[in-house]
C-alpha positions as CSV (number, residue, x, y, z in Angstrom):
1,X,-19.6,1.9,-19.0
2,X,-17.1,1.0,-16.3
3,X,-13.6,1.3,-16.2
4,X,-11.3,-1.8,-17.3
5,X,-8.7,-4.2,-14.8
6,X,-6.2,-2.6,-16.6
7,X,-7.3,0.8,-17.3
8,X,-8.1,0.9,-12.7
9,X,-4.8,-0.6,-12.2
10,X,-3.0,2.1,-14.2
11,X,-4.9,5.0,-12.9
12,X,-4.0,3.9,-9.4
13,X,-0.5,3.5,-10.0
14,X,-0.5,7.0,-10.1
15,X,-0.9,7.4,-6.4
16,X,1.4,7.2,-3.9
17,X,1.2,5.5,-1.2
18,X,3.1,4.6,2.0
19,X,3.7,0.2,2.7
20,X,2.5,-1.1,5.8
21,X,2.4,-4.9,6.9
22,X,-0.6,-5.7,8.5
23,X,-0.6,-8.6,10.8
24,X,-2.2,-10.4,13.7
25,X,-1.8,-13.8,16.1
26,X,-4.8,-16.6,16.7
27,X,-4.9,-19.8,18.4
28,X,-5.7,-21.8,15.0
29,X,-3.5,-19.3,12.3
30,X,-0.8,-18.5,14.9
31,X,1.2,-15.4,13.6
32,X,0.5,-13.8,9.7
33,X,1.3,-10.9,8.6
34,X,1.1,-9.4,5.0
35,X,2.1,-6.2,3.0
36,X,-1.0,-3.8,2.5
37,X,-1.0,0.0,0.3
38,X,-4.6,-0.2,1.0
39,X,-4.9,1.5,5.0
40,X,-6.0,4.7,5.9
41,X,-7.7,6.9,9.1
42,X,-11.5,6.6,9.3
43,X,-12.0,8.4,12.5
44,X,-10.0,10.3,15.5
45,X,-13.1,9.9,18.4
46,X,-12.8,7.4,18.3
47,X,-9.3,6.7,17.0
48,X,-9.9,4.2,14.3
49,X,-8.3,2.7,10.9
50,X,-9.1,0.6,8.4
51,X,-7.2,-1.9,5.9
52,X,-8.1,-3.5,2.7
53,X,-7.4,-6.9,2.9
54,X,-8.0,-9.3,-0.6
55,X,-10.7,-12.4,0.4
56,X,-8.2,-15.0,-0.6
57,X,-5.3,-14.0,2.0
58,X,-4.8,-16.3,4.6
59,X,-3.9,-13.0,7.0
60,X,-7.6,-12.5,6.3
61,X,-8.2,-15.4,8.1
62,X,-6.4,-14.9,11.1
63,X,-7.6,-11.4,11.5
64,X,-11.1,-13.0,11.4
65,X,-10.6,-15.6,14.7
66,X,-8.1,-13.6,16.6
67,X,-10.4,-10.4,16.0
68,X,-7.2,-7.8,16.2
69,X,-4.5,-6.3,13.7
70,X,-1.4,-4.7,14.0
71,X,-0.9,-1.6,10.8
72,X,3.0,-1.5,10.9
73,X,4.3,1.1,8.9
74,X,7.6,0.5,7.2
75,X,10.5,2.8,7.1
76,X,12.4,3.5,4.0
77,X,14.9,0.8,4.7
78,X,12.2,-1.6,4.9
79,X,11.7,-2.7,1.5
80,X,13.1,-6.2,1.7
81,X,10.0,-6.5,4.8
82,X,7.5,-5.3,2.4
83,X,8.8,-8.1,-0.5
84,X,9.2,-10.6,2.0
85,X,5.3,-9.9,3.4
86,X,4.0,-9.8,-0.3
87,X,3.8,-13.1,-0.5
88,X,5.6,-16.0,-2.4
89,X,7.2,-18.0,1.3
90,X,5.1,-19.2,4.3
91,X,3.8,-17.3,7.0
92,X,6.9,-18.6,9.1
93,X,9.2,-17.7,6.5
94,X,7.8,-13.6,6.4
95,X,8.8,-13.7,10.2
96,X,12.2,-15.7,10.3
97,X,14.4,-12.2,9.6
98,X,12.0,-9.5,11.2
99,X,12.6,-8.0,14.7
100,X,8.8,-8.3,16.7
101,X,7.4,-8.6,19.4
102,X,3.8,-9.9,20.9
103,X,1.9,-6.3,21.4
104,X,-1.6,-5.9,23.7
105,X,-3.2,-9.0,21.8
106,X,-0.9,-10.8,21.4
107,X,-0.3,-9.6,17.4
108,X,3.2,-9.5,16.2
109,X,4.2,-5.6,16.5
110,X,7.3,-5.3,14.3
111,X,9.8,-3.0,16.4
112,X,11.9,-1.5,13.3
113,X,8.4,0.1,11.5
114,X,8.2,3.5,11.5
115,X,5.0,3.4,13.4
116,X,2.4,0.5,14.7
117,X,-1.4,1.1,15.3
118,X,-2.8,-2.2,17.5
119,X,-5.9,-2.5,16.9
120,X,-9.1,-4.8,17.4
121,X,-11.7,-4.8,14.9
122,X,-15.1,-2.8,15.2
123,X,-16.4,-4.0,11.9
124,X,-15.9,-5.4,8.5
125,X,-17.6,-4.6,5.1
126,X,-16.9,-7.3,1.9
127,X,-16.5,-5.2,-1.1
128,X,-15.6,-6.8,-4.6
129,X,-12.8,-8.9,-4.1
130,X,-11.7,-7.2,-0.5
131,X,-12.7,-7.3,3.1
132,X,-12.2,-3.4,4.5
133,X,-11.5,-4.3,8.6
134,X,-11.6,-0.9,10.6
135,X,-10.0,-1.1,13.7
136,X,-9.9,0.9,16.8
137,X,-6.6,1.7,17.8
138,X,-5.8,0.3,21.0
139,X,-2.4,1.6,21.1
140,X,0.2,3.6,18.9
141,X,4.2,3.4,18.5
142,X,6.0,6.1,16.9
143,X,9.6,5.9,16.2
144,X,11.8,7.9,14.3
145,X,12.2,7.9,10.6
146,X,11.3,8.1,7.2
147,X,8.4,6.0,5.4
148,X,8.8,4.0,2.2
149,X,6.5,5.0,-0.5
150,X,4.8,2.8,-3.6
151,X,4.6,5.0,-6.5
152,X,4.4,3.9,-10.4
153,X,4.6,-0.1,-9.3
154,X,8.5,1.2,-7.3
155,X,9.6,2.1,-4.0
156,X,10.2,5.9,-3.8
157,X,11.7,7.7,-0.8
158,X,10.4,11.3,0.0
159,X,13.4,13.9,-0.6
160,X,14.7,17.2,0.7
161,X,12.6,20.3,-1.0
């Protein structure tokens, strides 16, 4: 027996998350970027992450040619970011309002995230209706802050104990 759409979907609801926008730069895409819940470590030697990136997303594409990503994760007033990266406008349109800058590769590295990971990809697995990329991280930002969470299909911020 296996587990319904629905009946996954609400089960995973259930954990939280941080939001990260994933993107990258190619001669034939130019720049994408998109909003992923789906990253995580894989390994520290060597320092490597993955993403889960659906098949159909043109991001995918991009990441595919240019062979490097960029995990930014968003800070808790960066919420509008992750809407705007979800999809709905052009890739243009996701960058028009969002402070970046080219990082090693050349991949948009968006300078208000709590933290970016630039990374070029080691390998890539298809698995049902994803592609999982890991990465090898290349280079890491830190900057001050707190993350926005995705808990129970809402943005959640994390709160004094």
């Amino acid at each position: 027996m296996t587990v319904s759409t629905d009946e996954f979907k609400q089960a995973l609801q259930l954990w939280a998350s941080g939001v990260a926008v994933v993107t990258t730069h190619s001669e034939k895409w130019g720049i994408q970027g998109m909003t992923v819940s789906a990253f995580t470590s894989v390994s520290v030697e060597p320092p490597q992450v993955l993403v889960c990136i659906n098949d159909r997303a043109d991001t995918g594409e991009g990441i595919q040619e240019s062979q490097c990503f960029v995990v930014n994760v968003l800070n808790k007033d960066q919420q509008e970011i992750s809407n705007q990266f979800a999809g709905g406008c052009s890739q243009q349109q996701r960058f028009e309002n969002t402070l970046w800058q080219a990082g090693i590769n050349g991949a948009p590295v968006l300078t208000e995230s709590l933290m970016s990971l630039e990374c070029k990809v080691v390998d890539k697995v298809h698995a049902g209706t994803h592609w999982i990329i890991i990465g090898e991280v290349q280079n890491s930002v830190c900057r001050s802050g707190e993350p926005v969470l995705y808990y129970c299909g809402a943005y959640r911020h994390l709160s004094a104990a």
